[in-house]
Residue, then its C-alpha position, 0 to 999 in steps of 0.5 A: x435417442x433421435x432418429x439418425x439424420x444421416x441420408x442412405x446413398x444410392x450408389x448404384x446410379x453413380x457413375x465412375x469417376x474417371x479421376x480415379x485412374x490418375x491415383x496410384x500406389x505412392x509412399x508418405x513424404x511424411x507422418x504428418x501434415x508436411x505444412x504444419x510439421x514446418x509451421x510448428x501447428x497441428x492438424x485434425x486429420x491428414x490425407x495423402x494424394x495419390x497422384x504424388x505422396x504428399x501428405x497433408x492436412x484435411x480440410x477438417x484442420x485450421x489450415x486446410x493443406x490438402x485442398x491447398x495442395x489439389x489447387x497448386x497441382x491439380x493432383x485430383x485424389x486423395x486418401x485419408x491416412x489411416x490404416x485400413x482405409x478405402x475412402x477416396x476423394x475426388x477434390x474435382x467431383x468433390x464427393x467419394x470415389 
């Protein structure tokens, strides 16, 4: 098997971001990718914005909703919508927070 090419972080160094204070506790408008849901087509993953609820699809899916969705509202963090997950993204830093 090849050695892995996937890089440790140092994340020490990093500083905070401060985007992080705009995300809060927000509730799912939906189950699925509201765009697509509308449209009749699927997704690979969905994410949820922590600024409004809005749920959409990640930029992994053909229609890449969720950065469709930061660039109408400017709502900078998102969440994957999965159970348990602690993953945050910055869409302004566009790295994890």
């Amino acid at each position: 098997m090849p050695p892995s090419r996937r890089r440790e972080v140092d994340h020490s160094q990093r500083r905070p971001c401060g985007h992080v204070a705009v995300a809060h506790p927000v509730q799912p408008h939906s189950t699925g990718c509201q765009e697509c849901l509308a449209r009749g087509e699927g997704w690979v993953e969905l994410w949820l914005c922590l600024s409004c609820g809005w749920v959409a699809c990640s930029n992994d899916s053909p229609n890449q909703h969720a950065l469709a969705h930061y660039n109408e509202t400017d709502h900078p963090i998102a969440a994957p919508l999965r159970h348990g997950s602690r993953l945050r993204w910055c869409y302004i830093h566009q790295r994890t927070v």
